[in-house]
C-alpha positions as CSV (number, residue, x, y, z in Angstrom):
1,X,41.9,-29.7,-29.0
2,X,43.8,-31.5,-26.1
3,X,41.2,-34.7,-24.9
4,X,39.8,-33.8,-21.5
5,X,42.3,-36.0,-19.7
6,X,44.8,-33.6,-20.5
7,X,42.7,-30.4,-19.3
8,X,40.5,-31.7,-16.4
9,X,42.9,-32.5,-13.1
10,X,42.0,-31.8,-9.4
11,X,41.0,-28.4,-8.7
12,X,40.6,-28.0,-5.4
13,X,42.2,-25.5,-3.3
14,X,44.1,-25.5,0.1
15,X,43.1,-23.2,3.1
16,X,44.4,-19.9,2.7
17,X,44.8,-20.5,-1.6
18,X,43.4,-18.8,-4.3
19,X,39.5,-19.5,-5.0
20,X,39.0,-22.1,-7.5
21,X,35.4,-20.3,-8.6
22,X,34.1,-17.4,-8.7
23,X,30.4,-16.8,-7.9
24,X,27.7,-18.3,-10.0
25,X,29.4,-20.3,-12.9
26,X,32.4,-19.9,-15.1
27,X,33.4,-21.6,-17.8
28,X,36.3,-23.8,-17.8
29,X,39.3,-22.6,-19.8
30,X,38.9,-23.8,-23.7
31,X,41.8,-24.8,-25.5
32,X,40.4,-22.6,-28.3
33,X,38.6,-19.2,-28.5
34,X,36.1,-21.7,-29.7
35,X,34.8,-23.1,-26.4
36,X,31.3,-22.6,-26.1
37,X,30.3,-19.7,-23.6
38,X,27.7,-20.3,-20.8
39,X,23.8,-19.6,-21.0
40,X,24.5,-16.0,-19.5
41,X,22.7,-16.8,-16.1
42,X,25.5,-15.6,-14.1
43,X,27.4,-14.2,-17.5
44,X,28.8,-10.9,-15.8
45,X,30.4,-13.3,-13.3
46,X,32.0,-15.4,-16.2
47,X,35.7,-15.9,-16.4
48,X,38.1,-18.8,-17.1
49,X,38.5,-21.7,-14.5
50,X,41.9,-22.7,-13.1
51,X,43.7,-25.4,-14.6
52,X,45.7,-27.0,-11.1
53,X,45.9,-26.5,-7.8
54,X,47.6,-27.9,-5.0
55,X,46.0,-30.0,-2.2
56,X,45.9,-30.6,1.2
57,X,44.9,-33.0,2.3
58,X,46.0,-32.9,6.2
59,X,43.1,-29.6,5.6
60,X,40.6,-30.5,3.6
61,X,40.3,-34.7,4.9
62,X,40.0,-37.7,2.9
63,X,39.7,-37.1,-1.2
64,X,37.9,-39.8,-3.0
65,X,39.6,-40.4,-6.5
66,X,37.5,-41.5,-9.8
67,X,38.2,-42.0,-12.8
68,X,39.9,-39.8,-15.2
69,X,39.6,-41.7,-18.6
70,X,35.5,-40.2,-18.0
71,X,36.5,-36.9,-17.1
72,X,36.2,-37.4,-14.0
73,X,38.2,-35.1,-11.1
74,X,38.9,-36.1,-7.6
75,X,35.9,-35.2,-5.0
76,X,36.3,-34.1,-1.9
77,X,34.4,-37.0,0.7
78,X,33.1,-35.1,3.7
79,X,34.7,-37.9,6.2
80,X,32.5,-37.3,9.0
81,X,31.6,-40.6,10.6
82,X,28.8,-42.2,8.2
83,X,28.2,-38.7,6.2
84,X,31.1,-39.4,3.8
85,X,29.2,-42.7,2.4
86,X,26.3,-40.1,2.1
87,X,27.9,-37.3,0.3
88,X,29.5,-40.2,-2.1
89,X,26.2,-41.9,-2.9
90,X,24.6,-37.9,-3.4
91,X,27.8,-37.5,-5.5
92,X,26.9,-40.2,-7.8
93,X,23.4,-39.5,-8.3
94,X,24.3,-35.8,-9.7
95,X,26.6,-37.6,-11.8
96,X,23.7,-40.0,-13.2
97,X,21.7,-36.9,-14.6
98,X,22.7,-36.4,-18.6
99,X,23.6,-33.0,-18.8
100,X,26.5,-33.7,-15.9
101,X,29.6,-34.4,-16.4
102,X,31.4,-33.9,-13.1
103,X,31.0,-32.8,-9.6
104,X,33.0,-31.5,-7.1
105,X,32.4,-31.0,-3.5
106,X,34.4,-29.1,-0.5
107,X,33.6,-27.9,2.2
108,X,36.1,-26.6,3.8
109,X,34.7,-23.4,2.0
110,X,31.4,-21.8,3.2
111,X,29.8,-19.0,1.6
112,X,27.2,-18.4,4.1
113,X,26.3,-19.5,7.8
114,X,23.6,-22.0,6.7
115,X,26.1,-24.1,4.4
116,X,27.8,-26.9,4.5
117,X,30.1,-26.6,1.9
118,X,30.7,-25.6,-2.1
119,X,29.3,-28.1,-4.5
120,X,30.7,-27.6,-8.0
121,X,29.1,-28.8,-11.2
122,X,30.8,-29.3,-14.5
123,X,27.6,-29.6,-17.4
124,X,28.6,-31.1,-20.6
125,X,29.8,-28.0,-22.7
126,X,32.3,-27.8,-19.7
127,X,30.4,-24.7,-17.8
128,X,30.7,-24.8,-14.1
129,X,27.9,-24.0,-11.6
130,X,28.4,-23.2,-8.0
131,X,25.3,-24.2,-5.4
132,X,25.7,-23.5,-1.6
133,X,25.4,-27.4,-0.1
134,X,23.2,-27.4,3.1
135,X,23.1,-31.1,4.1
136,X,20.0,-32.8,6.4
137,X,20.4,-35.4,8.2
138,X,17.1,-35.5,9.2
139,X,13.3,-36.3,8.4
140,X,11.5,-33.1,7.6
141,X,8.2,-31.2,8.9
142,X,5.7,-28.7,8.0
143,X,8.4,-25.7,10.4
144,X,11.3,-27.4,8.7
145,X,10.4,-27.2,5.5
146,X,9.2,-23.7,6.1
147,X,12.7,-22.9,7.5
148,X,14.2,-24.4,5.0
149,X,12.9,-22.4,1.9
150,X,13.3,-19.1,3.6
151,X,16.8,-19.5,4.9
152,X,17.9,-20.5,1.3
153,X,16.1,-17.4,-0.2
154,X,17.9,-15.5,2.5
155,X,21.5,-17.4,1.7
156,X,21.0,-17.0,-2.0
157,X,20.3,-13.2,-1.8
158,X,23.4,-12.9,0.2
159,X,25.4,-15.2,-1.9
160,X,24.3,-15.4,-4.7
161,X,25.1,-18.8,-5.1
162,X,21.4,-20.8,-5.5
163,X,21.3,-23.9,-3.1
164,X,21.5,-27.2,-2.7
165,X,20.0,-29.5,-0.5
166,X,21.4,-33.0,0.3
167,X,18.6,-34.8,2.1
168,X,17.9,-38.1,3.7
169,X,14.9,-38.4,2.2
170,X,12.6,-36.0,0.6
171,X,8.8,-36.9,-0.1
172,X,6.8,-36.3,-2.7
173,X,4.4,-33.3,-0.8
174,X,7.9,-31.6,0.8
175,X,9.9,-32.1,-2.9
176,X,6.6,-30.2,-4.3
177,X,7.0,-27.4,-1.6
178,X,10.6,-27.1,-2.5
179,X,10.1,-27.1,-6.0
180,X,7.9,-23.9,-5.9
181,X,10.2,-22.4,-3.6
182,X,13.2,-22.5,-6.3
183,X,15.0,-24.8,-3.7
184,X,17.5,-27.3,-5.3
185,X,17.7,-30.5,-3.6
186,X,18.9,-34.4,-3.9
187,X,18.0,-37.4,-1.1
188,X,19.7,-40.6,-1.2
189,X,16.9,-42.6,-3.1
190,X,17.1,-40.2,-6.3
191,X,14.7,-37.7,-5.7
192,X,16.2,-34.4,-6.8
193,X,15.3,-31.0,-8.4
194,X,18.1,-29.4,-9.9
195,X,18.4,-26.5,-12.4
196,X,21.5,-25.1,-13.6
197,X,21.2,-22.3,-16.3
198,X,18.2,-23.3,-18.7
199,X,18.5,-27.6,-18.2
200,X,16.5,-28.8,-15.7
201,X,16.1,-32.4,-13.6
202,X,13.2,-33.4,-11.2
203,X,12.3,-36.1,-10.0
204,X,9.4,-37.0,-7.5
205,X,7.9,-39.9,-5.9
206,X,10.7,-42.8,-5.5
207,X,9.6,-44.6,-2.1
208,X,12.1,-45.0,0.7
209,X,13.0,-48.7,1.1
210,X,13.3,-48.4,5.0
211,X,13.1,-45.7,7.1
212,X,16.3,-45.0,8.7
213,X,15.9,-44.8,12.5
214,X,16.8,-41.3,13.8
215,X,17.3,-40.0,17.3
216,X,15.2,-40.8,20.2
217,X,12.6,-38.4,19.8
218,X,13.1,-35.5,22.4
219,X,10.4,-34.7,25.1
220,X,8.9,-31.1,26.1
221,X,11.3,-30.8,28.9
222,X,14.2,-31.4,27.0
223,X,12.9,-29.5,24.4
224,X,12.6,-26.8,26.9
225,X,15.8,-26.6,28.3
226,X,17.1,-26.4,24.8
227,X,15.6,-23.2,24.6
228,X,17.2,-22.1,27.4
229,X,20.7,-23.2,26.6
230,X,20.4,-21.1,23.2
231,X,19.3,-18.2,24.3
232,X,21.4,-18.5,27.4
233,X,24.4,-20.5,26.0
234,X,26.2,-20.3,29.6
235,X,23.5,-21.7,31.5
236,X,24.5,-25.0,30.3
237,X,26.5,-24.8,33.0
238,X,24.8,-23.6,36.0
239,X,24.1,-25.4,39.0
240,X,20.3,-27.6,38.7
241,X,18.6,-24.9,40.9
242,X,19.3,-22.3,38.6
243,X,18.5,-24.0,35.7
244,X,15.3,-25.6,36.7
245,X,12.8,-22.2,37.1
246,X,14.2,-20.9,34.0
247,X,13.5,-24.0,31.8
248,X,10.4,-24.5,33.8
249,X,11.8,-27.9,34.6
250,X,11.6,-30.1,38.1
251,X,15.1,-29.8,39.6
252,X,14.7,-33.7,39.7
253,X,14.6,-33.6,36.4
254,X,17.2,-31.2,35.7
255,X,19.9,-33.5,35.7
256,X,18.3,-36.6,33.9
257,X,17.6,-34.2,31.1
258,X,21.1,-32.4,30.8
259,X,22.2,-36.5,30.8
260,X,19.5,-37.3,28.1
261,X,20.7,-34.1,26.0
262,X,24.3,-35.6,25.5
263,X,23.4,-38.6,25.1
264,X,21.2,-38.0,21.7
265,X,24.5,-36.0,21.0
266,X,22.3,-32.4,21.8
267,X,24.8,-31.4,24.2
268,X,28.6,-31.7,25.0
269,X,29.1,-32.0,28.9
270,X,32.4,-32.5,28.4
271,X,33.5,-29.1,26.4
272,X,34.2,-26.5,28.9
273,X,32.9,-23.8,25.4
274,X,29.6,-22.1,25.8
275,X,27.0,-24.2,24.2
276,X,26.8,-23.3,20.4
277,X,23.3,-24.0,18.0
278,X,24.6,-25.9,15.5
279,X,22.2,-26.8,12.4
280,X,21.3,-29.9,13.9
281,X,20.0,-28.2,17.5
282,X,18.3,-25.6,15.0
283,X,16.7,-28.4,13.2
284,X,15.3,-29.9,16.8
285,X,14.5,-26.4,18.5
286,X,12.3,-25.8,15.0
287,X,10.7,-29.6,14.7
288,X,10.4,-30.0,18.7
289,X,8.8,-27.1,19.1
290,X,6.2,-27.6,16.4
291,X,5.6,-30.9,17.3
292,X,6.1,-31.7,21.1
293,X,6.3,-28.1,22.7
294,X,3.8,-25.9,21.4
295,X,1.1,-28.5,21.0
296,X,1.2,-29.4,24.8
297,X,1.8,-25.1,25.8
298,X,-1.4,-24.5,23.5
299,X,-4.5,-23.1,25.1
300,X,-6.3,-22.4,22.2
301,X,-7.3,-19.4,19.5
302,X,-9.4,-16.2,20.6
303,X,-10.7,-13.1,19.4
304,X,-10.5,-9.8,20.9
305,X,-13.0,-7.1,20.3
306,X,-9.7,-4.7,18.7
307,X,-10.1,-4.9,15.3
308,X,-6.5,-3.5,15.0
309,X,-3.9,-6.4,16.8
310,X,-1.1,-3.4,17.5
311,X,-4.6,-2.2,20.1
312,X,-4.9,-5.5,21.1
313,X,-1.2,-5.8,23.0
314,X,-1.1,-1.7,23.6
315,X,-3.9,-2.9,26.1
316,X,-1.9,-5.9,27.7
317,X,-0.3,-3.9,30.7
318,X,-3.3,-2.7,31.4
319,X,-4.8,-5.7,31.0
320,X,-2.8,-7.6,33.4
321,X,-2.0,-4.6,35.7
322,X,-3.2,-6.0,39.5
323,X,-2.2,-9.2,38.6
324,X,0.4,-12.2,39.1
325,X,0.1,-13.2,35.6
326,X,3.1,-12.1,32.9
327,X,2.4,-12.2,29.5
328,X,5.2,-12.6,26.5
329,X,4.6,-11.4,22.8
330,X,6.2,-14.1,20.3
331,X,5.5,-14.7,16.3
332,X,5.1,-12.1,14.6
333,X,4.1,-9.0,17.4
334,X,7.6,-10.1,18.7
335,X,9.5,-9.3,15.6
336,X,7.8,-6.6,14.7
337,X,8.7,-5.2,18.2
338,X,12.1,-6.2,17.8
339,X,12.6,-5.6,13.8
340,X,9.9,-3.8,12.7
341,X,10.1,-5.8,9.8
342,X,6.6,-7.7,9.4
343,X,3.8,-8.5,12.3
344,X,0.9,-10.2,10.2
345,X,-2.7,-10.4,11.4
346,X,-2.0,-13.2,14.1
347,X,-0.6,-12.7,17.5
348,X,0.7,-14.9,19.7
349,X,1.2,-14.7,23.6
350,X,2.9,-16.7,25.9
351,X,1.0,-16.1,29.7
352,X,1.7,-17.2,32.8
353,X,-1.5,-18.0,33.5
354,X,-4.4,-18.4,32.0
355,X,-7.2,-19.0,33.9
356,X,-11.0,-17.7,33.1
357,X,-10.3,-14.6,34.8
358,X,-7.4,-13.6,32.8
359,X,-9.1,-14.4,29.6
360,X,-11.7,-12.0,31.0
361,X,-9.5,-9.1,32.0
362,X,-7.9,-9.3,28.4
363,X,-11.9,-9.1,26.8
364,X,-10.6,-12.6,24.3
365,X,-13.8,-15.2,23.4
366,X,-12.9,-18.7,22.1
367,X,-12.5,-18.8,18.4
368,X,-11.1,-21.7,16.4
369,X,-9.8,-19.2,13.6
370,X,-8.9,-16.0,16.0
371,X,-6.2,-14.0,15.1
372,X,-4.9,-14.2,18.9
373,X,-3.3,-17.8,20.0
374,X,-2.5,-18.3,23.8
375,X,0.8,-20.7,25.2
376,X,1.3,-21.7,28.7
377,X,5.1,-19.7,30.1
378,X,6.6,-22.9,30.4
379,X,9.8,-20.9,32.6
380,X,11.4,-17.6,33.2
381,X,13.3,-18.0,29.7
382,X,10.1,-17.6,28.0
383,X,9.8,-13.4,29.6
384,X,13.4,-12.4,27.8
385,X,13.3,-8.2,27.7
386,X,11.2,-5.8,27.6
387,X,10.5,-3.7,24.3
388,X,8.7,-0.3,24.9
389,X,5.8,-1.1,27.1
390,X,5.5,-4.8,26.4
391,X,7.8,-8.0,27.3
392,X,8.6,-10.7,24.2
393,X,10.0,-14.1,24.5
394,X,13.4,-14.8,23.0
395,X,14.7,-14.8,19.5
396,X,14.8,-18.6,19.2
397,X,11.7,-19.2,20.5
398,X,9.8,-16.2,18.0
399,X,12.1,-18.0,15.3
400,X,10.2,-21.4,16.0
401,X,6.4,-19.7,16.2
402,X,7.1,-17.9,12.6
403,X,7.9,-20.8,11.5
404,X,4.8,-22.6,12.2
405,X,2.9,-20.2,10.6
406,X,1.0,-20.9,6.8
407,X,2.0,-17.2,6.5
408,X,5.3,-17.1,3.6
409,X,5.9,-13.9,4.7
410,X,5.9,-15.4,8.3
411,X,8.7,-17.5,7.4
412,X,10.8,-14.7,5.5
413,X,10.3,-12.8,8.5
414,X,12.0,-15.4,10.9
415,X,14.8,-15.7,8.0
416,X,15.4,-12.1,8.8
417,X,15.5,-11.9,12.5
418,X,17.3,-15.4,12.6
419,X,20.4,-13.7,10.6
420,X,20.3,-10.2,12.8
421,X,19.9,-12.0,16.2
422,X,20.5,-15.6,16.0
423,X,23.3,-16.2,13.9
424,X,26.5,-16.0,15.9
C-alpha cells in the first residue's frame, strides 16, 4: 500500500466541477480491496472518493496549506475579514480530536439555505463524513438556540447531511440543549459535540477567557424597523413619512435609525438591491425581538372563558366590531391560519389598543399562566393580510413569537413556515 502522501492531495473542486462527495460519507479510494468499509451510517450512499481535482483559487479565495508528511490536505480558509482566523482555529480543534485525521472546508458549496458551507471529515480508517457548516458569529439566547435546533432538523431532513455548528462560544446550559437536540457544534475555546458514525466527542464547560465585544446592542425602534424592512424589503427605501407609521417609529427618528442600522452593518444604504435577511439580520430579528421588542410590547397573559382557543379568535371580529382597535393573530394561531400545520394551546395577539374596555369586550381576566398573551401593534406592519375572517401579523414576526415559545413543537413549526414563506 502507497503511504498516504501518495494518496491524499487536495480535493477540492472548482465552480461548475464534479462533486468531490457525495451525501453522507464515503470512503476514500483504498489501494486494496482491503480498505476498511465505513460503519454503514450512510452505507447506501457509499462509494469511492476522488483522487485530484483542480482548483481555483480566483473562485473559491484564499487556501490555507498544511502539512502533507501528516496527512494533511489543503483547507479552504473562509477569508472574510476576521472569520478566516476563526474557521482556522475551528479547523484545528476538529483536527485535535483522536479519531480525526483531516478536515476539509468549502464553502463555496451549499447544500441548504441555512449553511455556510461543506465541512469534510477524514476519520482514521480514511472514511469521510460530510456536515452542513452553519457558522455564528454571535452570543446565543433562549429564541436562538430554539431556532437553531429546529432549523438544523429541518436542514438535515432536507439534506441529509447532519450539521455543524461553528460558534463563538457555546456555554455549558446551550451545549446541553444542543446536545439533546442531535446538533453538532465546535466554539473557539474547544467546546464541541461531534459524532460521526458510532465515535463520539463532547466536551462541555471550558470558560471563555474574555468575552468578545459584539455589536452595539439594537434598541426597540430599530428592532422595529427591521421588521419592516423584511417583510417589506423595498421599504428600505421609501421616503421617512412612509416609513415611520409602518414601523411605528417617530419620523424624527426615522432617519437616525436607518443611520444607526448601517452603521452596526444591519443595513446597506449604499446598495441600490432590495434589502435581503441575511443570517446575521435573522439572528437579530430572533434575539431582538425576544429580548428588547416583545418584552416592552407585552401586556400581559389572560384567560378567556372559551375553553377551545380556535372559539376564542372566531369571536375577535365580533369582539372588536364598533371599535378603533385592530387586532393581529401571531405564534402559533398565525401559522395555523397560514399553514395549517400546528396552533398549540397558546395564542397570541398583537392589538392596537388595549385599554380596560377592550379587555372587557374580548371577556379575557388577568392570568399569569393564560393561554392568551396580548402585545402592543407597535405600526401598520404588524396588521399584514387578512386570512378568512381574521388579520395575522407577518411571517417574520410569527417566526420570532414561535420561537420564544418552551413548546418544541413551537419551534418546528416556525422551521416550517420559515422555509415556505421566509426563505427567499
Amino acid at each position: 500500500m502507497n503511504n498516504l502522501d501518495d494518496n491524499l492531495v487536495p480535493a477540492l473542486t472548482e465552480l461548475g466541477g464534479e462533486p468531490l462527495l457525495g451525501s453522507g460519507f464515503e470512503a476514500e479510494q483504498p489501494d486494496s480491496d482491503s480498505a476498511p468499509a465505513g460503519d454503514g451510517r450512510f452505507s447506501d450512499l457509499l462509494r469511492p472518493a476522488r483522487r485530484s481535482f483542480r482548483i481555483s483559487a480566483a473562485c473559491f479565495g484564499h487556501i490555507c496549506p498544511l502539512s502533507n508528511r501528516n496527512g494533511h490536505d489543503n483547507i479552504l480558509d473562509m477569508q472574510n475579514g476576521s472569520s478566516g482566523d476563526q474557521v482556522e482555529a475551528f479547523v484545528r480543534l476538529l483536527k485535535e480530536v483522536p479519531f480525526i485525521r483531516d478536515v476539509r472546508l468549502d464553502r463555496s458549496r451549499t447544500e441548504a439555505s441555512t449553511s455556510d458551507g461543506l465541512l469534510t471529515i477524514l476519520d482514521r480508517e480514511r472514511r469521510r463524513f460530510r456536515f452542513q457548516v452553519q457558522i455564528r458569529t454571535s452570543y446565543f439566547d433562549n429564541a436562538s438556540v430554539n431556532a437553531l435546533i429546529a432549523n438544523a432538523r429541518v436542514a438535515e431532513r432536507g439534506t441529509a447531511l447532519p450539521v455543524l455548528i461553528m460558534a463563538r462560544y457555546v456555554p455549558r446550559p446551550t451545549g446541553e440543549r444542543l446536545l439533546e437536540g442531535g446538533v453538532n457544534f465546535v466554539d473557539l475555546v474547544g467546546n464541541m459535540h461531534l459524532v460521526i458514525g458510532l465515535q463520539e466527542r463532547t466536551i462541555l464547560g471550558r470558560s471563555e477567557p474574555k468575552r468578545i465585544k459584539e455589536h452595539r446592542r439594537l434598541s426597540a425602534a430599530q428592532i422595529q424597523a427591521l421588521f419592516l424592512f423584511a417583510t417589506r424589503p423595498e421599504s428600505i427605501a421609501w421616503p421617512v413619512r412612509e416609513i415611520a407609521p409602518q414601523a411605528g417609529v417617530s419620523k424624527s427618528q426615522t432617519a437616525n435609525i436607518r443611520r444607526e442600522l448601517a452603521e452596526t452593518g444591519a443595513i446597506d444604504l449604499r446598495s441600490k438591491a432590495a434589502f435581503q435577511v441575511s443570517r446575521a439580520i435573522e439572528e437579530r430579528l430572533i434575539s431582538g425581538y425576544g429580548d428588547v421588542l416583545r418584552p416592552k410590547l407585552f401586556v400581559g397573559r389572560f384567560r378567556s372563558p372559551e375553553r377551545d382557543p380556535t372559539e376564542f379568535v372566531e369571536q375577535l371580529p365580533k369582539a372588536l366590531d364598533g371599535t378603533s382597535c385592530r387586532a393581529a393573530l401571531s405564534g402559533g394561531a398565525a401559522a395555523a391560519a397560514l399553514q395549517h400545520f400546528y396552533r398549540g394551546a397558546e395564542t397570541t395577539l398583537f392589538l392596537s389598543e388595549t385599554a380596560r374596555d377592550i379587555q372587557q369586550r374580548l371577556r379575557v381576566l388577568p392570568d399569569r399562566n393564560g393561554p392568551i398573551t396580548l402585545l402592543r401593534a407597535f405600526g401598520e406592519v404588524v396588521f399584514w393580510r387578512k386570512v378568512s375572517a381574521v388579520t395575522v401579523a407577518p411571517p417574520w414576526l410569527i417566526y420570532a413569537e414561535l420561537m420564544t415559545s418552551a413548546d418544541l413543537r413551537a419551534h418546528e413549526a416556525a422551521s416550517e413556515l420559515r422555509q415556505e414563506l421566509l426563505i427567499r
